[in-house]
N, C-alpha and C positions, 0 to 999 in steps of 0.2 A: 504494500500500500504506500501508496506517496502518500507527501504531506504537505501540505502549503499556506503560505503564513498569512492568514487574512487581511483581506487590503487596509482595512480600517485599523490593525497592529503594525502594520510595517514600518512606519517611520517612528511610533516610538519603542517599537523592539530594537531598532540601528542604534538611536538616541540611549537605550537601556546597556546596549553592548557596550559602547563607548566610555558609558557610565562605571564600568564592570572594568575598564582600564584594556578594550582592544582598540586596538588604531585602527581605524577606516578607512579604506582604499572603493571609490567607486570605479565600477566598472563601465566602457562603452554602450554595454549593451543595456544597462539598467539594472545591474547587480550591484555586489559588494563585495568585498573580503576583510575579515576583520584577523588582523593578529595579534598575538599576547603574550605578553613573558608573565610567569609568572601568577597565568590566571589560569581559570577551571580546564580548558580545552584550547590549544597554540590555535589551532586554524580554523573556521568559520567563515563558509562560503553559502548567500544569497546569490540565488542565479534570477537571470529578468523572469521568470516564469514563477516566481516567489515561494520557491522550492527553495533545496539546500542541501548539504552534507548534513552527513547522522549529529556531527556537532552542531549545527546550526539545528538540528530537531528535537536536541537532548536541552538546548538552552532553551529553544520556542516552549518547549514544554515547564519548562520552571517558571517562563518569563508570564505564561498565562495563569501560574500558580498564585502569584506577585500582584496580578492585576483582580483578584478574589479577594472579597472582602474579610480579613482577618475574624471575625465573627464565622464565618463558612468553613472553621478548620475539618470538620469532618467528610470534606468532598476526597473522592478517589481518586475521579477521575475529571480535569477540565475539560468541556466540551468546546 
């Protein structure tokens, strides 16, 4: 199963990365790359089709954990 990062999170999931201490590099084609010394996962790739590498799906997934309202701790799973 792919995964793709809804358009309405995309520019504050980049904004969150950055936030997290990875450096942004945009792509030509309307992606990204982010990379990191020292942070959870080195390399983070947003492709124009707002996909990604497994790190870019391991973060999306924490990043939508973060955007839940601290009162909802008992969610499993974000939809």
């Amino acid at each position: 199963m792919i995964f793709r990062i809804k358009q309405r999170d995309l520019q504050a999931f980049k904004i969150w990365l950055v936030l997290l201490g990875y450096v942004r590099k945009d792509l030509a084609d309307g992606g990204a790359t982010f990379k990191g010394k020292g942070t959870k996962l080195d390399y983070v790739l947003i492709d124009s089709k707002m996909s990604g590498n497994s790190a870019c799906q391991k973060l999306y997934e924490e990043f939508k954990v973060h955007l839940v309202s601290p009162l909802d701790v008992k969610l499993a799973k974000v939809a």
